[in-house]
ZAKEFI-419964 format. One line per field, with one value per residue (C-alpha): x, y, z. Coordinates in Angstrom, 2 decimals. Layout:
<nodes>
xx	(X,...)
yy	(Y,...)
zz	(Z,...)
</nodes>
This chain:
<nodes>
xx	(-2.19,0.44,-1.46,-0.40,1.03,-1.56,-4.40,-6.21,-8.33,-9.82,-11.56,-9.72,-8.17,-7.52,-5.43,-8.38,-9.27,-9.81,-9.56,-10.40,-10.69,-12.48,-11.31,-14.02,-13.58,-14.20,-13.58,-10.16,-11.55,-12.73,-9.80,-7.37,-10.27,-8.47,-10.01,-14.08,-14.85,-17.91,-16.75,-16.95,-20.86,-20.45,-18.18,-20.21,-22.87,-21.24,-19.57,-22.84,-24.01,-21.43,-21.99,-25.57,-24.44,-21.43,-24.30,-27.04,-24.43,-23.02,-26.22,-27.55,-24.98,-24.67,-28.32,-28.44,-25.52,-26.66,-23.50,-23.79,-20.92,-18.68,-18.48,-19.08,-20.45,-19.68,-19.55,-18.34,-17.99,-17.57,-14.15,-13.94,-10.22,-10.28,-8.86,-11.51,-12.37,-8.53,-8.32,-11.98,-10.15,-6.97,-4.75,-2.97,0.42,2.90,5.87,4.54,8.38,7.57,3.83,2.99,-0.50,1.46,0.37,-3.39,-5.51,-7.95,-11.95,-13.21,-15.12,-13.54,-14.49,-13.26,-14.47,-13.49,-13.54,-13.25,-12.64,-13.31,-11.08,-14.04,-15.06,-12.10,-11.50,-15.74,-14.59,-11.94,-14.49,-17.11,-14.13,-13.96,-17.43,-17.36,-14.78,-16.30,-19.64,-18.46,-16.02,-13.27,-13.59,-10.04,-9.77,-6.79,-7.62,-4.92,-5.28,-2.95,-0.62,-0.06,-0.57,-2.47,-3.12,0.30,0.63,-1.67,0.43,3.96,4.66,4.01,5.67,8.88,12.29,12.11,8.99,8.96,7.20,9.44,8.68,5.41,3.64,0.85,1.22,-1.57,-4.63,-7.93,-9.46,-11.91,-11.60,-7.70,-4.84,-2.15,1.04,2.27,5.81,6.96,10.13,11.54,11.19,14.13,12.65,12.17,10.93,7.47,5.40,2.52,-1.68,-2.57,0.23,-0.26,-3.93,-3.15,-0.69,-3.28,-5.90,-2.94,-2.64,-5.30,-3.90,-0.02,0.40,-1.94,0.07,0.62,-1.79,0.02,-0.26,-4.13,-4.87,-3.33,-6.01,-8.88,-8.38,-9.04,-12.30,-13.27,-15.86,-17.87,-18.55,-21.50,-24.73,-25.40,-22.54,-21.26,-20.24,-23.81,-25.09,-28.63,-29.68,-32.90,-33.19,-35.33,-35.77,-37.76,-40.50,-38.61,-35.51,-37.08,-38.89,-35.90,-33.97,-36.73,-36.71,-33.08,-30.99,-27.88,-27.78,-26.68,-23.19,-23.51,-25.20,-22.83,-20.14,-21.21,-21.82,-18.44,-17.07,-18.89,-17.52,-19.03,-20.73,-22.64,-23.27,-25.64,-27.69,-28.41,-29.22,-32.03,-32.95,-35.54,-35.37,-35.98,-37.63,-37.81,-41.44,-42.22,-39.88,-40.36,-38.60,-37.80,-34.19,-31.13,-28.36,-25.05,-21.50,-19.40,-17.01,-20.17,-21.63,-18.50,-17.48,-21.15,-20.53,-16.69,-18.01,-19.27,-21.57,-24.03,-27.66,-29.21,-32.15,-33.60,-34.10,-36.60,-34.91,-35.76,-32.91,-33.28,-30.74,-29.45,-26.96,-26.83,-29.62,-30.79,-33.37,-30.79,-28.65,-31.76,-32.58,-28.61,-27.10,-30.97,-30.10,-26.44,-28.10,-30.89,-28.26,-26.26,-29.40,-29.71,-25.98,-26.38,-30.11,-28.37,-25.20,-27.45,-26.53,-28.54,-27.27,-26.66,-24.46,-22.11,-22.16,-19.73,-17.77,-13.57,-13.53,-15.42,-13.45,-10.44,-11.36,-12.38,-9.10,-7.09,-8.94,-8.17,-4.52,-4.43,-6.24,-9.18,-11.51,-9.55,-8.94,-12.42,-13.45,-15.12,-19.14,-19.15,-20.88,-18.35,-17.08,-20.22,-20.52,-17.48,-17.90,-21.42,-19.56,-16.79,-19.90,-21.60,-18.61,-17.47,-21.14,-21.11,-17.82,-18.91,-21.69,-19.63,-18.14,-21.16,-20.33,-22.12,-23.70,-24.95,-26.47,-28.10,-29.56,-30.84,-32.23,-34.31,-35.44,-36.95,-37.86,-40.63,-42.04,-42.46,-45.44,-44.43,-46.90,-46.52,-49.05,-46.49,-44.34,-46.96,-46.98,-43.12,-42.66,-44.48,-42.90,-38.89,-36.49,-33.84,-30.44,-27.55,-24.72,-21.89,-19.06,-17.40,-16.58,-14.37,-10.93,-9.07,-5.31,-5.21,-7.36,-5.61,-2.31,-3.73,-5.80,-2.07,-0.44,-2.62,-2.54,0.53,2.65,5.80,6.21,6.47,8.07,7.35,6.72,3.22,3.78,4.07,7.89,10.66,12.64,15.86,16.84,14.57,15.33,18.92,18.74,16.58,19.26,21.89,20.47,19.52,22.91,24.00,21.78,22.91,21.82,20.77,18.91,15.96,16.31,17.75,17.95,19.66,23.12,22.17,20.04,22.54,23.90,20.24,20.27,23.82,22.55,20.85,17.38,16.55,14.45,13.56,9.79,7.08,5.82,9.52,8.68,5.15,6.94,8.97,5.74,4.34,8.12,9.92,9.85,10.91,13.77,15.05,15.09,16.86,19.80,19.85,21.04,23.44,25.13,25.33,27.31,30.39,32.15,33.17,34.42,33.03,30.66,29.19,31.91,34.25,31.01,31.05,34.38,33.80,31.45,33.54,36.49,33.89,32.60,36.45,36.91,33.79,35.34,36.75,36.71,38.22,41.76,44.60,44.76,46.50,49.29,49.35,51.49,49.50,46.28,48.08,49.16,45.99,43.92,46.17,45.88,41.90,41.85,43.82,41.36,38.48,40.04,40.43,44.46,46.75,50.11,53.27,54.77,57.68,58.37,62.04,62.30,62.31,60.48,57.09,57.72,60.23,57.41,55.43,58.15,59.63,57.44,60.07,59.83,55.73,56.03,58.57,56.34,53.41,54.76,56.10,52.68,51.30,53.88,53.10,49.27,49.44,50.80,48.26,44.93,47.15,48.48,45.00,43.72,46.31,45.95,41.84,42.47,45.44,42.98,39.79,42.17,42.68,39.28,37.35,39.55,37.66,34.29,33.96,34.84,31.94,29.09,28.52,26.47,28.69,27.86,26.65,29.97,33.54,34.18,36.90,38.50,38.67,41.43,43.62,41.64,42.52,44.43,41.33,39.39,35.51,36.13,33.39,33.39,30.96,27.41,27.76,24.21,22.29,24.63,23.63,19.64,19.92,21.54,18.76,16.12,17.76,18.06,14.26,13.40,15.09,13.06,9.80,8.61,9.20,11.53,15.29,17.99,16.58,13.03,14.34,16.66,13.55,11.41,14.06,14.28,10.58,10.69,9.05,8.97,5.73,6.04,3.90,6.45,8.89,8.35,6.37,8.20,10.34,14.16,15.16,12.46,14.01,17.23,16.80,14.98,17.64,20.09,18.17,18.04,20.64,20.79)
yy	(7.70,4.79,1.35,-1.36,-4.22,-6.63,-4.16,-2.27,0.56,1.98,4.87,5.49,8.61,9.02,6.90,6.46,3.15,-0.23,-3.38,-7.22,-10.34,-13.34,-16.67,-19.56,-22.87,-23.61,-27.26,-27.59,-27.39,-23.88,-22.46,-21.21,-20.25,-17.89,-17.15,-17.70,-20.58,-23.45,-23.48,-19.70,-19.70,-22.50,-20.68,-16.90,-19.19,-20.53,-16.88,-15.55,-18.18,-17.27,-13.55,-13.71,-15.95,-13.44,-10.51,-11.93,-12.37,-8.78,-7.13,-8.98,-8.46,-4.47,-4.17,-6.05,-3.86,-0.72,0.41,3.79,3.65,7.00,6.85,4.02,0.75,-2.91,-4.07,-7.50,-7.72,-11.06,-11.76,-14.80,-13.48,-14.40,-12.54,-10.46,-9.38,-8.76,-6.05,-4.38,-4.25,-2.78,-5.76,-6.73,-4.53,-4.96,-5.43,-8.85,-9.95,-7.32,-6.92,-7.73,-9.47,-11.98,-14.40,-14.13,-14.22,-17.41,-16.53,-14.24,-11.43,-7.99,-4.85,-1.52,0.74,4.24,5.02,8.58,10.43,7.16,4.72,2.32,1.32,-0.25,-2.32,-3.15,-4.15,-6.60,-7.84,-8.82,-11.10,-12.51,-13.72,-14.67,-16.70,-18.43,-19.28,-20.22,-23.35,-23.33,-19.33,-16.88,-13.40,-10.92,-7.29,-4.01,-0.30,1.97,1.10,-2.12,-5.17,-3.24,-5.75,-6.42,-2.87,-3.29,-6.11,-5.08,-5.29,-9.13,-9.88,-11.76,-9.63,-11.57,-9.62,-6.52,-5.27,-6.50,-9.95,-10.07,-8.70,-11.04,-13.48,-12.21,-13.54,-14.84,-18.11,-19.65,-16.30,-15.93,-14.53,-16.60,-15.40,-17.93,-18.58,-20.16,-21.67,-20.03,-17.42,-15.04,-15.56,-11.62,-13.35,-12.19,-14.88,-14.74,-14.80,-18.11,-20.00,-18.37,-19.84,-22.99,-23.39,-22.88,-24.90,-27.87,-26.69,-24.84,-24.65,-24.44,-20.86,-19.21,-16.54,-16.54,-15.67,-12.82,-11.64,-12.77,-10.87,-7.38,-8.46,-9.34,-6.30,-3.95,-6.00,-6.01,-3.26,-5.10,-7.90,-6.75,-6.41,-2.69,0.03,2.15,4.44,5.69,9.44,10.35,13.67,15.58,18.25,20.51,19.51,20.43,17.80,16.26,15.55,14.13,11.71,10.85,9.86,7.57,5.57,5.83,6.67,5.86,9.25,11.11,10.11,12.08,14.71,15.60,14.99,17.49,19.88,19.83,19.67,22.40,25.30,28.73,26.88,24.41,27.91,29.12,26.27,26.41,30.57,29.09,25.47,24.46,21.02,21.28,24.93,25.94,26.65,23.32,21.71,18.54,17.73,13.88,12.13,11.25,8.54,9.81,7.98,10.15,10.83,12.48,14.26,15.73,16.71,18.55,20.36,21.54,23.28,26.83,28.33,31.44,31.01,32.89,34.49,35.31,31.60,31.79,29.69,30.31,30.45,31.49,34.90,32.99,30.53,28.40,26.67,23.68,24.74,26.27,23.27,21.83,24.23,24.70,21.30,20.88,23.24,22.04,18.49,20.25,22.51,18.88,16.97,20.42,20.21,16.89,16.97,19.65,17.90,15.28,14.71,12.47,9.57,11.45,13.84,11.19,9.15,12.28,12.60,12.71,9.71,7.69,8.49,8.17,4.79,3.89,5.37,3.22,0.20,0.78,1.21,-2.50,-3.84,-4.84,-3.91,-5.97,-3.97,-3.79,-0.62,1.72,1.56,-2.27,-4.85,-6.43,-2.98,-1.79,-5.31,-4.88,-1.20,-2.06,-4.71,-2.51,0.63,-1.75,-2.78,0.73,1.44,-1.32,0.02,3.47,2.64,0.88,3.90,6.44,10.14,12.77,12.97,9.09,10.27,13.21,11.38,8.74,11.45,12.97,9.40,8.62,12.26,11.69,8.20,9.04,10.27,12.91,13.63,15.53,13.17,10.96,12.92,13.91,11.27,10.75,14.48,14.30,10.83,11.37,10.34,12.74,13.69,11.49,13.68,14.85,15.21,12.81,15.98,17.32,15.67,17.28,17.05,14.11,11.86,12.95,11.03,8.16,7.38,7.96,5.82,3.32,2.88,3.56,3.90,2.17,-1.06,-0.94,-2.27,-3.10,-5.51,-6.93,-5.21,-1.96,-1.99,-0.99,-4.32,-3.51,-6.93,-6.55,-2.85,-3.24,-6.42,-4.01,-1.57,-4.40,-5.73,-1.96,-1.01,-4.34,-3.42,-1.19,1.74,0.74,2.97,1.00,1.84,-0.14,-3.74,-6.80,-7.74,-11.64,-9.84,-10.07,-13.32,-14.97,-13.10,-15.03,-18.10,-20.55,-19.59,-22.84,-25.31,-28.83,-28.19,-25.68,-27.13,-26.12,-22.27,-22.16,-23.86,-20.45,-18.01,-18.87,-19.24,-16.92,-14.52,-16.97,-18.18,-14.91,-13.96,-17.40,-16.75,-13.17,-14.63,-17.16,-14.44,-12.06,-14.78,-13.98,-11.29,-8.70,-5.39,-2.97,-5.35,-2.85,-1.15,-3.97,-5.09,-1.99,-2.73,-6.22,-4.79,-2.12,-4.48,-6.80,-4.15,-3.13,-6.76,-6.54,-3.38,-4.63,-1.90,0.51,0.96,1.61,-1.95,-1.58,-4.31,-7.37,-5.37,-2.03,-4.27,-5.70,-2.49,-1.02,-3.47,-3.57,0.34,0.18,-3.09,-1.23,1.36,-1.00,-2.12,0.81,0.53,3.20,2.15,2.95,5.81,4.36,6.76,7.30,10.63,13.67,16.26,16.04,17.58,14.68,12.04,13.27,13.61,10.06,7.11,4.72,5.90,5.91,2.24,1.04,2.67,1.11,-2.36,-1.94,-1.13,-4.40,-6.25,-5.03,-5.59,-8.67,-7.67,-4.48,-6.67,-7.16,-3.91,-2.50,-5.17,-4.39,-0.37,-1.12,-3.26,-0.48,2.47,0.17,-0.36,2.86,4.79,2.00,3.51,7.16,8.66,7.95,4.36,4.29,6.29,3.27,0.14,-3.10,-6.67,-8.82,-10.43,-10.75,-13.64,-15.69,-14.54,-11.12,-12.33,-9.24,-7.09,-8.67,-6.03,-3.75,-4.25,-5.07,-4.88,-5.68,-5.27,-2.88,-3.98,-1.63,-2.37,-2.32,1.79,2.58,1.68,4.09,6.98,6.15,6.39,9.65,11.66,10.50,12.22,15.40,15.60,15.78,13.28,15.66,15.45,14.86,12.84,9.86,10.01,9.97,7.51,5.03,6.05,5.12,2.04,0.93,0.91,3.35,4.20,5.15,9.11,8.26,5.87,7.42,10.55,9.69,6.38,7.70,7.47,5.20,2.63,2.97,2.92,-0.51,-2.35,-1.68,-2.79,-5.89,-6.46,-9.00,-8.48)
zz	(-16.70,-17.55,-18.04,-15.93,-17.11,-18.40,-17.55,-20.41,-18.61,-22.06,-20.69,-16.93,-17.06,-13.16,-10.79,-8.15,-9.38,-8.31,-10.78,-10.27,-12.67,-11.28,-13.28,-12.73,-13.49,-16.57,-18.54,-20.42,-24.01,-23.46,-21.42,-24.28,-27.47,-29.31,-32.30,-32.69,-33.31,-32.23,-28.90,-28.21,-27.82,-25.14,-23.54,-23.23,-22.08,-19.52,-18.46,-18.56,-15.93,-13.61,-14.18,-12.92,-9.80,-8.88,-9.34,-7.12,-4.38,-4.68,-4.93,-2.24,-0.09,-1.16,-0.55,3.19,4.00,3.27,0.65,-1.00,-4.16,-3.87,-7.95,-9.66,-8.57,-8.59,-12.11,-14.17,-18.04,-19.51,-21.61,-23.73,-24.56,-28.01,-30.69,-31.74,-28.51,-27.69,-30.34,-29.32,-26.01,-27.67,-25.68,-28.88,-29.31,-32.06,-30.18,-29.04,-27.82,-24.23,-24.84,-21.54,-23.30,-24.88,-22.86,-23.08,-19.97,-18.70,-20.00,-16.94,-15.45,-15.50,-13.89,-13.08,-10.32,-9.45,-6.14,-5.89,-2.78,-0.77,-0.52,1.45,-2.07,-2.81,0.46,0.18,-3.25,-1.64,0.86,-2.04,-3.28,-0.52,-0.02,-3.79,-3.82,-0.63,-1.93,-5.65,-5.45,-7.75,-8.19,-8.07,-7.75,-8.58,-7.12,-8.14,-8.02,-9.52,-7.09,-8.18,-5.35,-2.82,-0.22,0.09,0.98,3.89,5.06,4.50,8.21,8.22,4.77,4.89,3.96,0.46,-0.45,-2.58,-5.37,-8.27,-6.82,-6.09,-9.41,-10.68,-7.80,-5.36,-5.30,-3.45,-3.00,-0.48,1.20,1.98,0.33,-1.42,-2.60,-5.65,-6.18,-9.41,-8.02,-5.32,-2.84,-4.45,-8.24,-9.56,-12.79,-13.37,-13.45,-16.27,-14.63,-16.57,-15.06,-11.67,-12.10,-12.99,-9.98,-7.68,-8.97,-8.55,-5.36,-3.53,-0.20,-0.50,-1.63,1.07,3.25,6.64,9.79,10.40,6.59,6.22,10.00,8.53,5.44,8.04,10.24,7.54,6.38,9.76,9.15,6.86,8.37,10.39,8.99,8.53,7.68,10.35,7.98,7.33,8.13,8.74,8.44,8.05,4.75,2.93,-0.73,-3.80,-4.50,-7.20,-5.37,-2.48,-4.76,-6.64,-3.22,-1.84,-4.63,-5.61,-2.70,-4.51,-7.06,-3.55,-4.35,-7.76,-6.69,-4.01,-6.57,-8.87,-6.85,-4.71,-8.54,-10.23,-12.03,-13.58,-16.06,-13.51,-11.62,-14.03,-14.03,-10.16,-10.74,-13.11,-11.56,-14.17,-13.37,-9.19,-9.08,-5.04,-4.98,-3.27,-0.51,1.69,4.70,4.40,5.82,3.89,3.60,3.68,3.86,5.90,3.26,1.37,4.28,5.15,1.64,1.58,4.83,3.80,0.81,1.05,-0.79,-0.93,-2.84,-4.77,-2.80,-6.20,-7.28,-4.28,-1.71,2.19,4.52,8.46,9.08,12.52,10.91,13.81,14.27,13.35,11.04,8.93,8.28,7.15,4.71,3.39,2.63,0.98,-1.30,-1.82,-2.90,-5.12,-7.14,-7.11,-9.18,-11.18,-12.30,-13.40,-15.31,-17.38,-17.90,-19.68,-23.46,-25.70,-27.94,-31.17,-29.21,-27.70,-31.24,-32.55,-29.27,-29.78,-27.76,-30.34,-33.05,-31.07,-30.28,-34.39,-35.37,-33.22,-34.33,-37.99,-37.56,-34.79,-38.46,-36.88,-40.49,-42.10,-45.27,-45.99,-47.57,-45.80,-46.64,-47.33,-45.70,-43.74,-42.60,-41.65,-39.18,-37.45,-36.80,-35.22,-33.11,-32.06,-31.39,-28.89,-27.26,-26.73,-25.27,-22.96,-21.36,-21.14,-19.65,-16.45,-15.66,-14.11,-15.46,-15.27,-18.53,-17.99,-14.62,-15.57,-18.61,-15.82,-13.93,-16.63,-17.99,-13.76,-14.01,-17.24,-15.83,-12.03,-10.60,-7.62,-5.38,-2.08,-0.32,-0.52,2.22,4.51,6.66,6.26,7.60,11.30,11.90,10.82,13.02,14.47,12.77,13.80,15.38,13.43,16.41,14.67,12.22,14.68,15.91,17.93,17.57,20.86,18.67,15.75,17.07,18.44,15.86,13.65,16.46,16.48,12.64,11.75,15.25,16.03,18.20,21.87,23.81,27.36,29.50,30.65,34.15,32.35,32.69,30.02,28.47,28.96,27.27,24.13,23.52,23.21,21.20,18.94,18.76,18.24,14.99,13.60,13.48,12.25,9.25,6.50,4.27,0.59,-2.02,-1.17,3.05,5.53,4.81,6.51,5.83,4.73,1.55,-0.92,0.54,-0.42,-3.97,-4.78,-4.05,-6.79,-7.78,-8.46,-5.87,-5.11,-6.00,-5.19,-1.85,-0.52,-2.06,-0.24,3.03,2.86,2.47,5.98,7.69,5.93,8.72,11.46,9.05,8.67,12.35,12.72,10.42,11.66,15.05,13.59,11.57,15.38,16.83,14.58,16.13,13.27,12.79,10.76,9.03,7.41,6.10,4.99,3.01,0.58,0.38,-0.94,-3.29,-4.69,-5.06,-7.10,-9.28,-10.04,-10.94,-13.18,-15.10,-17.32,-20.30,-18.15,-18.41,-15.95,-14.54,-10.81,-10.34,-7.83,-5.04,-5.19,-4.44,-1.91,-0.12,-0.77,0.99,3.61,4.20,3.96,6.31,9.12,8.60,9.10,12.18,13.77,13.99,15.04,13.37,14.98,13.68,11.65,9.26,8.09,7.27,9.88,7.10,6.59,2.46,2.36,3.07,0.23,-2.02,-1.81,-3.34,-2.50,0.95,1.32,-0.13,2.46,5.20,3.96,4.06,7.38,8.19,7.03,8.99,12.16,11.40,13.59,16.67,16.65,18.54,21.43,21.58,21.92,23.76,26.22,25.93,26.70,29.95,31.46,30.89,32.21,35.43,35.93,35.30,37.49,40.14,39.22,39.38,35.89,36.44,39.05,37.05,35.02,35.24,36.23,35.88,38.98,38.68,37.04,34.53,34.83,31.87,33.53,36.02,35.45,37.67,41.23,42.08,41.85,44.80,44.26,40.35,38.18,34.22,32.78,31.60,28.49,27.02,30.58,30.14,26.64,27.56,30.67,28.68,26.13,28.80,30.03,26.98,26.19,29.79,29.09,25.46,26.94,24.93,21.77,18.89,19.63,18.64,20.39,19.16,15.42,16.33,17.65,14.53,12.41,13.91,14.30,18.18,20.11,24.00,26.13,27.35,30.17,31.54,30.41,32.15,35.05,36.66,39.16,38.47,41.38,40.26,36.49,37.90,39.95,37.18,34.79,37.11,37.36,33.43,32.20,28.16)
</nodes>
């Protein structure tokens, strides 16, 4: 996979990863060491300090709670950052001009988790941040996955329009429990702004960078799950094991995570060690209960598989009874321990692994031997340096060979004794039920809805808002199309303006209020009346990028522009030019230049006089059709304006309420969908809104009818 920037993941080969840093605060003389020196020993001691505080606190809180890691657990390295340690870490490239390490990271604790198949790791990951940087003062956290900033993400529906991805790298992070969002200058600055400096700023300022309630409540809602004191997320469920397995799990009920792994994962080769099963033979089973997640326990009961009767496993012929889901996912977790004792490989087999010598060869040619010949002294001291460091980051990451190995090692120095299940057996509690397997397709959407479902919008009474869904559908088609999706029309206004800012309490003033601000110049810009906003905007563009062009030849002259933009700005405005042209032929039009010249400049001279020709076009045909049926299918307004003093001659006249109209069409073409896909459906998806089908379809059409009249928008 493609390392992120400023992330070295030696040995992560997959993209289901979760990585954090945790920066203490440490005393100025032992924030920048880089290169080893007196003050490096001071410094490990004091990261070692905080290493065993941030561990008692996780593994406290891991074991109250219950957790069962999917892959690999909750682990911190310390990282003095110096030099030597840089190139062990392979975080010093030669291209140091766009290395994105060339600005060195503050001393901290690093770890890398994979999470697998469950994403609950990573979020229980984010929670333990939180509660560390609560009960250690002066402690920051920065949390990524291969997705980059994650947890913005989770709150992109709260995040102000400025936000995006290109803007927010390196500038998320956790303190005291809440998520700040550091600006350097300003809210449109795209520079990306370097970790150390990003540190520093909030140590200056601990509370001016921290997001939004809205922002921090998307955050909360999602950790919302782990804040009770056991995990809901646990299954229970009585099995038959082999002796050994049983005793393994009531003494380590973690290794069910890689058990179920390998067995979900195994392939012809793992198949022939469960034919054989000399580490867990059959002969004697226990019935004793086992902790599950749900992602585990439903990954177990997904997978299909046939024993071999000849290994000497017991299964009932009536396949739906309890007894034999007892006996078969026992045997599933047995062939799960077998694949990984004989996945085990010792030391002397890993010391001539490719990845070793992968990892020596890329140290020679970073120059981290120094030119010392191989054999000598010297060479023979940094090679054990860079061994142990390459052990100690293996060993983070639990594969299978490091499990098995574990397995075998608890397997030699336990004493297993059936005794020790008799008592267990008569006195187990029952299975917990596993409904929660089986959604149907009802629960399906509203559980989608509920996550990831549009607004609505509707009134406390239950009623539609007639004035709220047509401003909705005002400002979404006052928006435009980019490559990016729909955006406002102000966003390239704001990324013309100056960058630069009074001072960096303005920038975090604009974190919390950035959404409010933009709402509020939103509605300035709607009081302009324009035409074809949208359109004469690409226009501006294109005529800017034309000016821009300047290597390309065939340069148009001052009265082409001129008759040009005069032909695309009638366009724009919807004229309908009188037809002035001097020749009778059509081929004569086309053959003249002098003659489609003159036209066009007649064109531009009646240009002013063509507003009040429409204007007066619109109020003759709206005098005639409110005389019609037409005239009287549509919604009017309680009363006539006094600008509107052209229509006395009409009797009972009232102009036409046109969004009060366009809301009851809406409302009627929803109706005739069913509540299914349509043209209106996509059209309220595609603008975030969304309408109830049970009020849509079951208020009665009078009712509808009257409250809509009733609406004023």
């Amino acid at each position: 996979m493609a390392k992120l920037p400023g992330c070295k993941l030696e040995f992560v080969r997959d993209d289901d990863y979760v990585e954090y840093f945790i920066f203490p605060e440490l005393p100025a003389n032992l924030t920048n060491i880089q290169n080893e020196c007196a003050e490096l020993e001071e410094l490990s001691t004091k990261l070692l300090e905080f290493q065993k505080q941030c561990l008692e606190i996780v593994d406290k809180r891991v074991k109250n709670y219950g957790y069962i890691w999917h892959k690999d657990e909750f682990h911190l390295q310390i990282r003095t950052e110096c030099a030597q340690e840089r190139l062990l870490n392979d975080e010093i490239n030669d291209d140091s001009n766009d290395a994105p390490t060339a600005h060195p990271l503050p001393p901290h604790l690093h770890g890398v988790t994979h999470y697998g198949d469950n994403i609950e790791d990573e979020w229980f990951i984010v929670h333990l941040l939180h509660e560390l940087t609560r009960q250690l003062p002066g402690c920051i956290a920065r949390v990524i996955d291969a997705d980059g900033e994650f947890l913005l993400i989770e709150a992109a529906d709260a995040l102000p329009a400025w936000a995006n991805p290109d803007k927010c790298e390196q500038r998320v992070y956790i303190v005291n429990g809440h998520m700040q969002l550091v600006q350097k200058l300003t809210a449109k600055s795209s520079k990306k702004l370097a970790v150390s400096t990003a540190v520093e700023n909030i140590r200056q300022n601990p509370t001016i960078y921290r997001v939004g309630k809205e922002i921090q409540n998307c955050i909360d809602e999602r950790l919302k799950d782990f804040s009770g004191g056991t995990n809901p997320a646990i299954h229970r469920q009585i099995v038959r094991l082999p002796l050994g397995v049983a005793a393994l799990l009531k003494t380590h009920p973690s290794l069910i995570a890689s058990a179920v792994r390998a067995f979900c994962e195994r392939d012809s080769i793992d198949l022939k060690a469960c034919r054989s099963m000399r580490y867990f033979p059959p002969e004697q089973c226990v019935r004793c209960s086992v902790r599950f997640t749900r992602c585990l326990y439903a990954m177990l009961m997904h997978t299909d598989y046939k024993p071999d009767r000849k290994v000497g496993w017991l299964l009932d012929s009536d396949t739906n009874t309890e007894q034999y889901k007892e006996q078969i996912i026992g045997i599933k977790i047995a062939c799960g321990f077998e694949i990984l004792a004989s996945q085990a490989k010792s030391a002397d087999q890993e010391a001539n692994e490719p990845a070793w010598r992968a990892y020596v060869n890329n140290l020679s040619t970073k120059g981290y031997f120094r030119e010392n010949l191989e054999g000598s002294e010297q060479y023979k001291r940094l090679l054990s340096e860079a061994r142990a460091y390459f052990t100690k980051n293996k060993e983070r990451f639990r594969t299978a060979p490091l499990v098995g190995r574990e397995i075998l090692n608890l397997l030699r120095s336990m004493e297993i004794s059936a005794d020790l299940f008799c008592d267990e057996e008569n006195n187990l509690e029952p299975s917990d039920s596993d409904d929660w397997l089986n959604i149907s397709a009802d629960q399906l959407d509203a559980m989608l809805m509920e996550r990831y479902g549009p607004k609505k919008l509707f009134k406390s009474n239950g009623g539609l808002n007639a004035e709220e869904f047509t401003k909705n559908i005002a400002d979404f088609l006052e928006k435009e199309s980019l490559y990016e999706g729909i955006g406002d029309d102000d966003d390239d206004d704001d990324d013309d303006d100056d960058e630069d800012d009074d001072d960096t309490e303005t920038a975090s003033v604009e974190i919390e209020s950035g959404a409010s601000a933009n709402k509020t110049t939103k509605d300035e810009t709607k009081t302009k009346v324009r035409k074809n906003h949208s359109m004469r905007k690409a226009c501006n563009r294109n005529s800017i990028i034309k000016e821009k062009a300047e290597d390309k030849p065939k340069p148009k002259t001052k009265s082409m522009e001129s008759e040009d933009s005069t032909h695309v700005r009638n366009f724009l405005d919807f004229v309908i030019p009188e037809d002035k042209w001097d020749s009778n032929s059509e081929m004569s039009d086309y053959e003249d230049d002098d003659n489609l010249e003159h036209n066009f400049e007649a064109m531009s001279k009646s240009d002013k006089n063509i507003d009040k020709r429409i204007k007066k076009y619109m109020d003759q045909m709206d005098k005639e059709l409110a005389q019609t049926t037409i005239g009287q299918s549509f919604e009017n307004k309680s009363a006539p304006k006094a600008s509107d003093d052209d229509f006395d001659d009409i009797e009972s006249f009232q102009p036409i309420n046109i969004n009060v109209n366009t809301l009851k069409n809406i409302v009627a073409s929803y109706k005739s969908q069913l509540g299914g896909p349509g043209p209106v459906s996509n059209l309220l998806n595609a603008m975030g809104v969304g309408m109830s089908t049970s009020t849509a379809l079951d208020s009665d059409d009078d009712e509808a009818d009257e409250e809509l009249k009733e609406s004023r928008v």
